[in-house]
gemmi code that builds the backbone of each chain (N, CA, C; Angstrom):
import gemmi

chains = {
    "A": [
        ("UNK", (154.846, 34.186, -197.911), (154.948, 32.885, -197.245), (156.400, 32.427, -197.229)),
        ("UNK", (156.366, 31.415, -196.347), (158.268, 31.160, -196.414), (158.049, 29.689, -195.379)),
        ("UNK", (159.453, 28.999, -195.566), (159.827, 27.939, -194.523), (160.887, 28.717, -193.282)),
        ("UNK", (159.775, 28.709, -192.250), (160.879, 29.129, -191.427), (161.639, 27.787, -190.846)),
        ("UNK", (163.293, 27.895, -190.226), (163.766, 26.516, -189.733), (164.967, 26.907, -189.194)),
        ("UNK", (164.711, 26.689, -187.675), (165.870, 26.920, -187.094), (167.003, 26.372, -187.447)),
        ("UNK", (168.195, 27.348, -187.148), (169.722, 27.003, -187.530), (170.260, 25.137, -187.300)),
        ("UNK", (169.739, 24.982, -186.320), (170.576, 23.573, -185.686), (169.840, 22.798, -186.645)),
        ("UNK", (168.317, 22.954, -187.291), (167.401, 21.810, -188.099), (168.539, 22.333, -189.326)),
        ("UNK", (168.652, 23.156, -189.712), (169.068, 23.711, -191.703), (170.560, 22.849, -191.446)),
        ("UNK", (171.291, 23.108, -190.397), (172.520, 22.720, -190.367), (172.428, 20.908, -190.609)),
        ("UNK", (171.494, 20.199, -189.535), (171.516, 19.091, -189.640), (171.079, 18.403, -191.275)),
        ("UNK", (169.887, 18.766, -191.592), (169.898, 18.388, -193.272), (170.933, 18.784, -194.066)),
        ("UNK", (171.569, 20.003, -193.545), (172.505, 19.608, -194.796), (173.784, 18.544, -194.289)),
        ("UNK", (173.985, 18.590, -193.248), (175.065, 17.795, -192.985), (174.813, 15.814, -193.556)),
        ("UNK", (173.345, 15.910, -193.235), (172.868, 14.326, -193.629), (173.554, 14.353, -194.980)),
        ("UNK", (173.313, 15.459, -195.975), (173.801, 15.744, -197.381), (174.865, 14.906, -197.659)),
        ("UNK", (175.982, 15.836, -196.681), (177.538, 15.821, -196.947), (177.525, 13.964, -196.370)),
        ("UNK", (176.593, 13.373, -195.321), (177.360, 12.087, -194.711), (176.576, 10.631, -195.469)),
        ("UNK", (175.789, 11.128, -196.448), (175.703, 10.178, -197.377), (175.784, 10.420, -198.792)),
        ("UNK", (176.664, 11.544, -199.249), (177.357, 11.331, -200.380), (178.264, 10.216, -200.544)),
        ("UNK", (178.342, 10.036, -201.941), (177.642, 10.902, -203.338), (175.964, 10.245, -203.533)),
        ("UNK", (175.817, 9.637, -202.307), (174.126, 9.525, -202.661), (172.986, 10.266, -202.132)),
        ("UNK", (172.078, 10.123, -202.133), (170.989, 11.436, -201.833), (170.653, 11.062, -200.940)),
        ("UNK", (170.145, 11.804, -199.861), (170.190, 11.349, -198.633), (168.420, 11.860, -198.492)),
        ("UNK", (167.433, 11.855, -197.824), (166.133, 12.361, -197.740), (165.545, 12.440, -196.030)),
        ("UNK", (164.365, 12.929, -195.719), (163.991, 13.180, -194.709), (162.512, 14.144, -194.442)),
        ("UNK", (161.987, 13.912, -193.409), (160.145, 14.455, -193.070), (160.913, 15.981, -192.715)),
        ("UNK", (159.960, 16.959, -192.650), (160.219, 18.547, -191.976), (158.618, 18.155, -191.149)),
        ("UNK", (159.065, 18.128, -189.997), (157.343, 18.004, -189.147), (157.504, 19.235, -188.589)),
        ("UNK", (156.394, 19.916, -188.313), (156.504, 21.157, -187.734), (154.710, 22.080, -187.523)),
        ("UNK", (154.756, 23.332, -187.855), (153.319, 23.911, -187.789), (153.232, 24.912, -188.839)),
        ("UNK", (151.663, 25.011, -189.548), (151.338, 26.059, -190.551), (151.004, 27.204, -189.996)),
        ("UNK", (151.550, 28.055, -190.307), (150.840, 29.183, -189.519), (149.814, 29.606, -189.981)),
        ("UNK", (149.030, 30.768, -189.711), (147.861, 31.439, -190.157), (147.815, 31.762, -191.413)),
        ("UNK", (149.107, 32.396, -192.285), (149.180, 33.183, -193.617), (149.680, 32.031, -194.202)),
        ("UNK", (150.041, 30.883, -194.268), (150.304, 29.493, -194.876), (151.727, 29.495, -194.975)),
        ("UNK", (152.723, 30.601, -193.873), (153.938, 30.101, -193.857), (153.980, 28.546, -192.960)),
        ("UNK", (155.370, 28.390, -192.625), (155.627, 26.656, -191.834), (156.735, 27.728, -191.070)),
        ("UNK", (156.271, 26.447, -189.869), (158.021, 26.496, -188.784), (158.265, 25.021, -189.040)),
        ("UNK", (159.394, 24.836, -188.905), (159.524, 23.555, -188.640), (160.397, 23.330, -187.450)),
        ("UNK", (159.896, 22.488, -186.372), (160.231, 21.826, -185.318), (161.120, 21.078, -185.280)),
        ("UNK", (161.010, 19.898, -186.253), (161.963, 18.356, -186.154), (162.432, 18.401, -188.012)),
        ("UNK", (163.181, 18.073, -188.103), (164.464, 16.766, -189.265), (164.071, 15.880, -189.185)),
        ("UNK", (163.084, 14.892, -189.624), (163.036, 13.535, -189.378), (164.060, 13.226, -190.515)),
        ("UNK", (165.616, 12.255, -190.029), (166.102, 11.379, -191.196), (165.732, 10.077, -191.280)),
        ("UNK", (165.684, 9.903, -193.159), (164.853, 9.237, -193.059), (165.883, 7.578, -194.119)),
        ("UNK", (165.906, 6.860, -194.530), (166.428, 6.120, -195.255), (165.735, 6.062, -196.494)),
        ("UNK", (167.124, 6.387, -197.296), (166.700, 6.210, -199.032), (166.567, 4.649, -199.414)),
        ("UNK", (165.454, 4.536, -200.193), (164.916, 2.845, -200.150), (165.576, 3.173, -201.579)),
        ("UNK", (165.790, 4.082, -202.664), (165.913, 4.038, -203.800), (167.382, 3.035, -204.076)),
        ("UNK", (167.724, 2.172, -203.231), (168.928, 1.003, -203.466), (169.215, 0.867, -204.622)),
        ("UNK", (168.540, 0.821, -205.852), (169.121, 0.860, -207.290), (169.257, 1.951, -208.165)),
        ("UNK", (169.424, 3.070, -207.384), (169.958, 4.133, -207.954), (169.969, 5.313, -206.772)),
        ("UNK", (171.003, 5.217, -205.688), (171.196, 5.845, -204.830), (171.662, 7.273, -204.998)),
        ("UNK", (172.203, 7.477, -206.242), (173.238, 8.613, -206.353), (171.770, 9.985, -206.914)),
        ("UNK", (171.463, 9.539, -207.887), (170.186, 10.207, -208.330), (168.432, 10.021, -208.107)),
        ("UNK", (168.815, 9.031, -207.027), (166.936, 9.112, -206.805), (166.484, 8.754, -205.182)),
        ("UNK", (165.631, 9.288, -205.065), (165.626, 8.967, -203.282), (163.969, 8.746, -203.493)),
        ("UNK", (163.232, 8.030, -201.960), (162.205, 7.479, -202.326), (162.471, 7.285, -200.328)),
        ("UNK", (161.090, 7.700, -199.804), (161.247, 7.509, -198.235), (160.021, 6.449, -198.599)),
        ("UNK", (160.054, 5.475, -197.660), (159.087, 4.127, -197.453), (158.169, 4.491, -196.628)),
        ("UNK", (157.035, 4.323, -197.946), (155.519, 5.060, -196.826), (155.345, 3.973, -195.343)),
        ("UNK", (155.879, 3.311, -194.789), (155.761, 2.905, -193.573), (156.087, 4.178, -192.470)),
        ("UNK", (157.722, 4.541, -193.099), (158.286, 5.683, -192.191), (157.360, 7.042, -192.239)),
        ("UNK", (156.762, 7.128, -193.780), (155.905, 8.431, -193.769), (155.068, 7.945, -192.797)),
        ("UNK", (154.231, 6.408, -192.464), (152.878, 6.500, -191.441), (153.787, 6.688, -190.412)),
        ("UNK", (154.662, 6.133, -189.672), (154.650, 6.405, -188.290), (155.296, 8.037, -187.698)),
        ("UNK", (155.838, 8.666, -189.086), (156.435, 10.203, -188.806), (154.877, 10.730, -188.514)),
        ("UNK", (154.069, 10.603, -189.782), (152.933, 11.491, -189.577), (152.103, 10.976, -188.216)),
        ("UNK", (151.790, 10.297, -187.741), (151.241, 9.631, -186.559), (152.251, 10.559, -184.900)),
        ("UNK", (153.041, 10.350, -185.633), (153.824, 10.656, -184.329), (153.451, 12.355, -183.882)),
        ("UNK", (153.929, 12.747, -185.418), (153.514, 14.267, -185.605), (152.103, 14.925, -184.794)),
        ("UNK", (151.705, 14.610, -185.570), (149.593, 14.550, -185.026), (149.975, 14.110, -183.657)),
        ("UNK", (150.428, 13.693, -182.716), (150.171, 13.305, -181.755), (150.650, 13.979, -180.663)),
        ("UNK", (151.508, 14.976, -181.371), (152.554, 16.226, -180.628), (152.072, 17.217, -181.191)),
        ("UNK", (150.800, 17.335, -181.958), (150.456, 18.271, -182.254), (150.786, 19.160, -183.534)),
        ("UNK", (151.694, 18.405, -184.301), (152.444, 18.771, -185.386), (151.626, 18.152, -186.680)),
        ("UNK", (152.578, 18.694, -187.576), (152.172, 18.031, -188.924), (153.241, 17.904, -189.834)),
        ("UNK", (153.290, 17.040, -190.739), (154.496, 17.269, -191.907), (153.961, 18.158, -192.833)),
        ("UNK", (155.094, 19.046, -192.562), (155.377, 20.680, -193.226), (156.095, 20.394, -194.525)),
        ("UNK", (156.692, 19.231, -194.576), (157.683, 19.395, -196.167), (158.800, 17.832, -196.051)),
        ("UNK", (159.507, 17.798, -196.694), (160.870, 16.921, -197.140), (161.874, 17.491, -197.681)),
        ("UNK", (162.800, 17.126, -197.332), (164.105, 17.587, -197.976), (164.499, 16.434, -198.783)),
        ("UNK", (165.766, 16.363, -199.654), (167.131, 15.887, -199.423), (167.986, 16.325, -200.892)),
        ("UNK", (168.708, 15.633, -201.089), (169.936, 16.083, -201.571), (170.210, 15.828, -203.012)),
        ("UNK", (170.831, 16.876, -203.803), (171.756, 16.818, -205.010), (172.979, 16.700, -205.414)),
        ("UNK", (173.507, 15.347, -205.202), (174.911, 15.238, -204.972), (175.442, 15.737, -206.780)),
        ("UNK", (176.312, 16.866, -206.302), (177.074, 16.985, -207.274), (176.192, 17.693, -208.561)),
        ("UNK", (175.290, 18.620, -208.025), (173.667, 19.035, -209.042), (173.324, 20.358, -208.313)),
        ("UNK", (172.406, 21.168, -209.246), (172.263, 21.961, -208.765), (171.103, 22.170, -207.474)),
        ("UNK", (171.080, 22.791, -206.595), (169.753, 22.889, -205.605), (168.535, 23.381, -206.332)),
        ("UNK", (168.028, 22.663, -207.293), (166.962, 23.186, -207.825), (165.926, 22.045, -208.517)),
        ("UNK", (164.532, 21.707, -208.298), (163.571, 20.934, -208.282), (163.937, 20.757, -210.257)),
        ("UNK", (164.283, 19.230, -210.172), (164.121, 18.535, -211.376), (162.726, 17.723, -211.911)),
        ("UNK", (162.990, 17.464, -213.397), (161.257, 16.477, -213.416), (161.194, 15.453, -212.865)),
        ("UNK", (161.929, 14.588, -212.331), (161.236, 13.708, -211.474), (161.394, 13.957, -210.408)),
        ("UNK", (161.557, 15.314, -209.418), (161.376, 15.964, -208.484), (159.759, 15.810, -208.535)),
        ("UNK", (159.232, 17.065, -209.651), (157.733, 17.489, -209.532), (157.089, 15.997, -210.228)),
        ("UNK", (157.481, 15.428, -211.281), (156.502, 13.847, -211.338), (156.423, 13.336, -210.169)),
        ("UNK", (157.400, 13.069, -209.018), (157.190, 11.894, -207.641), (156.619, 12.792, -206.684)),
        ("UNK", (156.324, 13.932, -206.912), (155.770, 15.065, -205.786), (154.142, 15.287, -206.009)),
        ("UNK", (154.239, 14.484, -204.438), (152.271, 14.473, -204.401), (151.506, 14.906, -202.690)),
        ("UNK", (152.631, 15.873, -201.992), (152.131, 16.578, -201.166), (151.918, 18.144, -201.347)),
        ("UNK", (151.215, 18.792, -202.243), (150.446, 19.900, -202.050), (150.897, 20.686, -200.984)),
        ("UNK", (151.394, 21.961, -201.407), (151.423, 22.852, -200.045), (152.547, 22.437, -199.092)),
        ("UNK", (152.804, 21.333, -199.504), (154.248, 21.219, -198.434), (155.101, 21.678, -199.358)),
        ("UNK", (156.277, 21.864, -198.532), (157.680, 22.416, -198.863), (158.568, 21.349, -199.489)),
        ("UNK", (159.395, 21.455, -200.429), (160.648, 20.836, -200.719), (162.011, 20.872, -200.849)),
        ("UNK", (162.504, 20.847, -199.787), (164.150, 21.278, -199.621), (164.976, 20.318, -200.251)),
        ("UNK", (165.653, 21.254, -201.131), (166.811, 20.559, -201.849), (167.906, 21.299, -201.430)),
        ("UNK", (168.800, 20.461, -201.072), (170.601, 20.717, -201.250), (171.717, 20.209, -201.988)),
        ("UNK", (172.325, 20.964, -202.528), (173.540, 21.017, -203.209), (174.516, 20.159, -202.556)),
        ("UNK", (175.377, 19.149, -203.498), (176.270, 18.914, -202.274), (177.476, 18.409, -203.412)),
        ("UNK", (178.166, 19.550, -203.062), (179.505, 19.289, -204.403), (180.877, 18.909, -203.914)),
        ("UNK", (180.789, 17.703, -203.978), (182.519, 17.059, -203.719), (182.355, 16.530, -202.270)),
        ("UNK", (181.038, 16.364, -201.700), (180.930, 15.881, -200.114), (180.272, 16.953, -199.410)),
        ("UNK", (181.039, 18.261, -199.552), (179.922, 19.703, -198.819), (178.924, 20.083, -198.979)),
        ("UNK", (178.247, 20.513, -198.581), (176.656, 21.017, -198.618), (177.008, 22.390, -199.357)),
        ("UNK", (176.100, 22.910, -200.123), (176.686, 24.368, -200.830), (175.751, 25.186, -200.220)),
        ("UNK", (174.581, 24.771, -201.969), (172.952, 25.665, -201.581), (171.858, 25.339, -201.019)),
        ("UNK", (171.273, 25.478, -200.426), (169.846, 24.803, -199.755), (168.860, 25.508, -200.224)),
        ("UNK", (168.158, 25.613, -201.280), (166.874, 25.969, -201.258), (165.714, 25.515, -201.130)),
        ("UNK", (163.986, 26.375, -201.204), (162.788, 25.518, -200.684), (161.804, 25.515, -201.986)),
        ("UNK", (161.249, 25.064, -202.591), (159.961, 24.790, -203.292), (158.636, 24.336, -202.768)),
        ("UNK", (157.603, 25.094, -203.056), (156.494, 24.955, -202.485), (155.579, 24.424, -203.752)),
        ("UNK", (155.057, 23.178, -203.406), (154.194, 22.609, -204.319), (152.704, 23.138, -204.079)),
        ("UNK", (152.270, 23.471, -205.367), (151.307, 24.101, -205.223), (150.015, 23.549, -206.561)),
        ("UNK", (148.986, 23.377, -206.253), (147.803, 22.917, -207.369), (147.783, 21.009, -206.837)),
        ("UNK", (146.699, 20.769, -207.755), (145.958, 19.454, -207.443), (146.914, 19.015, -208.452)),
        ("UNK", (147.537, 17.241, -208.559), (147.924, 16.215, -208.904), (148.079, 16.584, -210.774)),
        ("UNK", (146.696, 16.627, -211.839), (147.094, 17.295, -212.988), (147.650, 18.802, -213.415)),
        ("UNK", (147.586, 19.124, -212.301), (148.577, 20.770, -212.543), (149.321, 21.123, -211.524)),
        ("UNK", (150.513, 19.963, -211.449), (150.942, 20.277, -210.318), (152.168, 21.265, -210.384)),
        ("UNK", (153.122, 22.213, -209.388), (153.667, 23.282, -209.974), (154.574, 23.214, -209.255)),
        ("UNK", (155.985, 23.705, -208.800), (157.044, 24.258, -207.948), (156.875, 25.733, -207.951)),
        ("UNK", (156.397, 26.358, -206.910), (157.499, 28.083, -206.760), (158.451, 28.059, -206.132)),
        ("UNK", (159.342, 28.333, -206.554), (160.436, 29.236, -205.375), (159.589, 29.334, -204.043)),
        ("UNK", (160.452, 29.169, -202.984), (159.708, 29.745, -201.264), (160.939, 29.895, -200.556)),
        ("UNK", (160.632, 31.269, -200.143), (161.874, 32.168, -199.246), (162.040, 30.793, -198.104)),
        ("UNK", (163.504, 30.283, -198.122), (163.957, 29.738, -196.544), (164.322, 30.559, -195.743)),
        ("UNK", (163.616, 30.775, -194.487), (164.268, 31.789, -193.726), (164.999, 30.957, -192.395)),
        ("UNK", (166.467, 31.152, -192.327), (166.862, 30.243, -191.386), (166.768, 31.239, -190.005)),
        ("UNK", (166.122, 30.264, -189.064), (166.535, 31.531, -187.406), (167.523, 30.936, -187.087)),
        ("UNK", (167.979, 31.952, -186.415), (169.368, 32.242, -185.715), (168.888, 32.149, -184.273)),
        ("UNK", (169.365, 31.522, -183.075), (169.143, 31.910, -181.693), (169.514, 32.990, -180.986)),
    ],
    "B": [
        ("UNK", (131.117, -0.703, -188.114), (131.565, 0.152, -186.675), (132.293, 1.229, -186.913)),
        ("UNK", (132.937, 1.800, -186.259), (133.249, 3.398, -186.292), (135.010, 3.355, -186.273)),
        ("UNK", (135.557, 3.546, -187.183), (137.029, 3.342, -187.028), (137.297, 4.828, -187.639)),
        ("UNK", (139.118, 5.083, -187.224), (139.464, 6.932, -187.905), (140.274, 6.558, -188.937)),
        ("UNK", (140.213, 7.646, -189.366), (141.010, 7.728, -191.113), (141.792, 9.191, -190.891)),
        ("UNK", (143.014, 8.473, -191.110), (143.846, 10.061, -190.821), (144.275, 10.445, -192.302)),
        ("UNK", (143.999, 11.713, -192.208), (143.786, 12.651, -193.862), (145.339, 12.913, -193.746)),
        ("UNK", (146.016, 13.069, -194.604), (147.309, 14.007, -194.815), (147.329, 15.304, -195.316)),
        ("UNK", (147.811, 16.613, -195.121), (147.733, 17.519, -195.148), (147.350, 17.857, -196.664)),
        ("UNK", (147.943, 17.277, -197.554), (147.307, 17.832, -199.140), (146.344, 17.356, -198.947)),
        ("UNK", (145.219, 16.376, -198.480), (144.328, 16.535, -199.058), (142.984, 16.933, -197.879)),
        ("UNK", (143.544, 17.389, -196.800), (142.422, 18.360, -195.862), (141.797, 19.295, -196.502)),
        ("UNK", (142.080, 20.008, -197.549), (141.186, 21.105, -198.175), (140.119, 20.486, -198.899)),
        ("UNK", (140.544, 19.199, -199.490), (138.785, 18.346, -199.767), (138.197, 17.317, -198.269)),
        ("UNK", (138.608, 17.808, -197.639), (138.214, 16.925, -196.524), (137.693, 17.840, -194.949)),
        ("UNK", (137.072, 18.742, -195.393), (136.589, 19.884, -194.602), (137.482, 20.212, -193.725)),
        ("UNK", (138.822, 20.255, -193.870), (140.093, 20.600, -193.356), (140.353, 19.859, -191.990)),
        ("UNK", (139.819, 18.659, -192.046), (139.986, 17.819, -191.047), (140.877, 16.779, -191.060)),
        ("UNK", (141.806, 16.457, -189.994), (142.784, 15.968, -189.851), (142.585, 14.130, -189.566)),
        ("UNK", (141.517, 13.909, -189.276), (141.100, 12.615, -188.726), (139.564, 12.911, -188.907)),
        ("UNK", (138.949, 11.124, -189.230), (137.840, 11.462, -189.891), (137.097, 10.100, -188.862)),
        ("UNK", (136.422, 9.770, -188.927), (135.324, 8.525, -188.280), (134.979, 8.640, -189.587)),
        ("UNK", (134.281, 7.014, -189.666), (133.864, 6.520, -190.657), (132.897, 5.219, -190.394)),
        ("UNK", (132.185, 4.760, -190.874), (131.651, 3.862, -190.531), (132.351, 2.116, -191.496)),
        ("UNK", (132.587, 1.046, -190.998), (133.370, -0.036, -192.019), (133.416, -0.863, -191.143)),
        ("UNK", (133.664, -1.907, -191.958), (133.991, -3.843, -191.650), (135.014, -4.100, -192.223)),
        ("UNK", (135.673, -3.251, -193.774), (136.622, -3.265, -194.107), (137.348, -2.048, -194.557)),
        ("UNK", (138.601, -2.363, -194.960), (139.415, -0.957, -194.879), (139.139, -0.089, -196.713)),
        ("UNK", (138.104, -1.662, -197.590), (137.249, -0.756, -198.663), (136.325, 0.031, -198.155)),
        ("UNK", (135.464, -0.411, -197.431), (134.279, 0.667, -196.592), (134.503, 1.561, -195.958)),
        ("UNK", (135.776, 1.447, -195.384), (135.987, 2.645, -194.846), (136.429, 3.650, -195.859)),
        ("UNK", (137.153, 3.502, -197.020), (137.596, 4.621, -198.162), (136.389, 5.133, -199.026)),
        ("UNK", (134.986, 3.963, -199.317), (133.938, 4.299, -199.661), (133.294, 5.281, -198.753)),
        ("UNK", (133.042, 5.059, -197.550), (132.843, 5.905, -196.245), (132.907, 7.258, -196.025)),
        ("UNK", (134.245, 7.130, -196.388), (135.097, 8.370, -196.535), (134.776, 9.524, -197.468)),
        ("UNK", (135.089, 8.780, -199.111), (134.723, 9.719, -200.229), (133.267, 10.233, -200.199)),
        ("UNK", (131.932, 8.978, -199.438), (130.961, 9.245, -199.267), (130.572, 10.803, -198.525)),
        ("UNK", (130.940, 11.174, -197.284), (131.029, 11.920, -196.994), (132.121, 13.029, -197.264)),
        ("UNK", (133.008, 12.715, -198.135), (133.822, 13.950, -198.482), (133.848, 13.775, -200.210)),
        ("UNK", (133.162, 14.045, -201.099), (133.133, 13.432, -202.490), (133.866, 14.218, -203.173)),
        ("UNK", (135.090, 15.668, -202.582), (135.830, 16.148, -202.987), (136.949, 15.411, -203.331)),
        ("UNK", (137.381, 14.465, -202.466), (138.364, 13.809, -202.433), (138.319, 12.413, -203.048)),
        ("UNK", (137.580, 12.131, -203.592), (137.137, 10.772, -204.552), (138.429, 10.886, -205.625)),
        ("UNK", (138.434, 12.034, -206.788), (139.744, 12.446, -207.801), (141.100, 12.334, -206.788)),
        ("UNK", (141.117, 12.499, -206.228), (142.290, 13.209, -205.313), (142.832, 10.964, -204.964)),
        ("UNK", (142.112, 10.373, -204.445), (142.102, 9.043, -204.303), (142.219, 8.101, -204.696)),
        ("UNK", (141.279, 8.248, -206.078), (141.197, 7.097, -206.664), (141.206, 7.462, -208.744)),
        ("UNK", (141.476, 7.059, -209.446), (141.542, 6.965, -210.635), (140.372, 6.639, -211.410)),
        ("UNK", (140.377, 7.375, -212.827), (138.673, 7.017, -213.044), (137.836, 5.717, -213.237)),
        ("UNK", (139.459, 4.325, -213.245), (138.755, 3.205, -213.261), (138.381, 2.491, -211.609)),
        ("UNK", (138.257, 3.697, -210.613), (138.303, 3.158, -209.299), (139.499, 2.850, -208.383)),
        ("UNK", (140.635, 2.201, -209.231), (141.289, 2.208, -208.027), (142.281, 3.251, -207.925)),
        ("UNK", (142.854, 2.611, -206.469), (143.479, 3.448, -206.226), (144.513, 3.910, -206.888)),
        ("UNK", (145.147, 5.374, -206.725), (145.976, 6.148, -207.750), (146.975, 5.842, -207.349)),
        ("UNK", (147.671, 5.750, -208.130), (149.055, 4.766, -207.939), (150.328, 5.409, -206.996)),
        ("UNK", (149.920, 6.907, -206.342), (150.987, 7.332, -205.754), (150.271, 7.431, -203.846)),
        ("UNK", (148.983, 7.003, -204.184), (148.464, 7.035, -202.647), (148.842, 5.879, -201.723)),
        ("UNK", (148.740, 5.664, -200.688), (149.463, 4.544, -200.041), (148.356, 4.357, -198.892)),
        ("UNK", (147.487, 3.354, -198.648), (147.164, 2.974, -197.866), (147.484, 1.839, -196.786)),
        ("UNK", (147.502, 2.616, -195.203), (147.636, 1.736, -194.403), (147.072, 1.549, -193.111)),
        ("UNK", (146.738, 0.317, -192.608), (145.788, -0.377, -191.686), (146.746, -0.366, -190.691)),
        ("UNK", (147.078, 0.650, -189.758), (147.782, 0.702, -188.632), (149.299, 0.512, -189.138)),
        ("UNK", (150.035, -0.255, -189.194), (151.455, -0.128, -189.519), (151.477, -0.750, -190.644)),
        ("UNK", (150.232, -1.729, -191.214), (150.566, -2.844, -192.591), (150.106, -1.418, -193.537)),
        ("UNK", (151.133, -2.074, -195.090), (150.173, -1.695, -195.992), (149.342, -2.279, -196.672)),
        ("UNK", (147.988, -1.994, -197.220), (146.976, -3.054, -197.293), (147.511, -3.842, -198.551)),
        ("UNK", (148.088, -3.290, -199.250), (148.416, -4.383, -200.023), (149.148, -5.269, -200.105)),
        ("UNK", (149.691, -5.579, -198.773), (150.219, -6.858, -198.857), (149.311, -7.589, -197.190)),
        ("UNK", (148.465, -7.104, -197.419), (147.337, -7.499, -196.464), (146.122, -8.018, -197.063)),
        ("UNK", (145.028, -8.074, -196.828), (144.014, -8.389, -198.279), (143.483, -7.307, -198.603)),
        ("UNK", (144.096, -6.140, -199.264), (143.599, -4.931, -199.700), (142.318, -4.720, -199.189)),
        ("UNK", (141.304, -4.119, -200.151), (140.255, -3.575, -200.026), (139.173, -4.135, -198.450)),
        ("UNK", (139.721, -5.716, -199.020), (139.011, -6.450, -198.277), (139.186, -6.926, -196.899)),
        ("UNK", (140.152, -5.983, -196.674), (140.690, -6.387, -195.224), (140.017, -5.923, -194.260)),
        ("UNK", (139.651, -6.855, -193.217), (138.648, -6.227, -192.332), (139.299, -5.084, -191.194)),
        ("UNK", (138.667, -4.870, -190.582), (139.429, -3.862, -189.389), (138.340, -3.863, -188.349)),
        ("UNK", (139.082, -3.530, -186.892), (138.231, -3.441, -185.891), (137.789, -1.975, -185.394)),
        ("UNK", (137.359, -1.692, -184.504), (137.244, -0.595, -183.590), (138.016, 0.055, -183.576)),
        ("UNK", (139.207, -0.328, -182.856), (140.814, 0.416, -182.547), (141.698, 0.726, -183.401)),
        ("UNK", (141.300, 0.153, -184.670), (141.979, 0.491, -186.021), (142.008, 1.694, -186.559)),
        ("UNK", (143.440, 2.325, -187.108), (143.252, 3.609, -187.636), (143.785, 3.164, -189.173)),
        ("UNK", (142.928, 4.063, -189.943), (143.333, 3.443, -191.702), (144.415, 4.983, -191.920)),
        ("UNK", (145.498, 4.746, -192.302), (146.267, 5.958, -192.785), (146.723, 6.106, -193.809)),
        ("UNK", (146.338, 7.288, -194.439), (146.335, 7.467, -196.336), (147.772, 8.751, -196.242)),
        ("UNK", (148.488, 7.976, -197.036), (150.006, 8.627, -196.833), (150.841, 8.810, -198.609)),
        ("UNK", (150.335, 9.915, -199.429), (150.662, 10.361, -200.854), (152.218, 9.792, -200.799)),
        ("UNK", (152.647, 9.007, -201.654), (154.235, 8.766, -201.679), (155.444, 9.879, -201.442)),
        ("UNK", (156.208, 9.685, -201.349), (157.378, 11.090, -201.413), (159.168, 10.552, -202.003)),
        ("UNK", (158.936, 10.856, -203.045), (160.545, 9.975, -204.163), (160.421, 11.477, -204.702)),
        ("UNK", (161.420, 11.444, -205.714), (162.349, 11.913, -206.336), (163.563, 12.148, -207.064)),
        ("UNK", (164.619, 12.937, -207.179), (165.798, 12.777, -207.454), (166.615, 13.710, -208.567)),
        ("UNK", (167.571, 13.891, -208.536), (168.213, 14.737, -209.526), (168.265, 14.395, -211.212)),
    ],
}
model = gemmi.Model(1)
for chain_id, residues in chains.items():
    chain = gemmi.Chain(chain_id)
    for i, (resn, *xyz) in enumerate(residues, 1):
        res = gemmi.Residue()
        res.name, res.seqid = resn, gemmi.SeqId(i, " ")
        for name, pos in zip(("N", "CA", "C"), xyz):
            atom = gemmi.Atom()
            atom.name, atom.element = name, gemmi.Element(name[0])
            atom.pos, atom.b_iso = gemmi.Position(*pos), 0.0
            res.add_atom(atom)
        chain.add_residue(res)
    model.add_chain(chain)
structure = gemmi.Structure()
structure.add_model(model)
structure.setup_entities()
């Protein structure tokens, strides 16, 4: 299984990275599951970090924006495939209050690196199990190229 | 009356992998009773063992969220869609 995501989507999340450092920047991956439970993803939704009292280390998208992304999604036929956003100045890799605030199952979680303003690493985590056992794996990002 | 309930993708696998649900309600409690009624997989997944709701689920009555609406008790019409949306935070 893997996140597939075209070049111009991988480029744009990370760039959100680099243009709201040193704070974390976040965002929807709407897109489609395929048959074997990989994702494409279609759209970047950016999204605004509500986390205002601690911008640098915590991000938090406002379930208003989650209803009208997912609405919109479903309505184009899509679905939200995952979320990204960013580790200013940290490594690209799912922390505990990554997996404590993580309560979409089966979606993807893109984290990026972003050291001194640049985007570094981008990797994906796939949440996997029900709410008391909930887990991160590793999940291959495969970026397409046109 | 008959209003939809749009599922979010974690929890379609207790919800016979359906994306939108009909339900029968007067309020946007009846419609979540409604709901678990016919899907009783998703009752844990919803709600906490003292009933309410689990503190990372988010319910909303078209664009409000019900809780700053009259929660449970908020009525809804026909054209109303109730949308159950798991939070999404984090951070380094």
């Amino acid at each position: 299984m893997a996140l597939k995501i075209p070049v111009e989507l991988y480029d744009q999340l990370r760039q959100h990275g680099e243009a709201t450092y040193p704070h974390e920047c976040c965002g929807v991956l709407v897109g489609e599951f395929d048959e074997s439970g990989g994702k494409v993803v279609k759209a970047a939704v950016t999204c605004g970090n509500t986390r205002t009292d601690s911008l640098a280390n915590r991000y938090h998208i406002s379930p208003s924006e989650l209803v009208r992304i997912q609405r919109d999604a479903m309505l184009a036929g899509h679905d939200i495939v995952g979320f990204y956003h960013s580790h200013p100045d940290h490594p690209a890799r799912w922390s505990t209050t990554d997996l404590a605030e993580a309560h979409w199952t089966g979606s993807s979680y893109v984290i990026t690196s972003v050291e001194n303003g640049r985007a570094v690493v981008t990797n994906s985590f796939l949440l996997l199990d029900h709410e008391e056992a909930k887990h991160f794996e590793d999940e291959l990002l495969e970026v397409i190229e046109h | 009356m008959s209003i939809k309930v749009l599922i979010p993708t974690p929890l379609r696998p207790y919800a016979g992998k359906q994306s939108i649900i009909e339900v029968n309600a007067q309020t946007v409690g009846e419609a979540l009773s409604d709901l678990v009624a016919r899907h009783p997989d998703l009752r844990k997944h919803l709600f906490s063992e003292d009933g309410k709701l689990r503190s990372f689920v988010n319910v909303y009555l078209n664009d409000e969220d019900i809780r700053y609406l009259n929660k449970d008790a908020t009525p809804v019409k026909e054209t109303d869609t109730v949308t159950i949306v798991p939070s999404v935070a984090g951070g380094r």
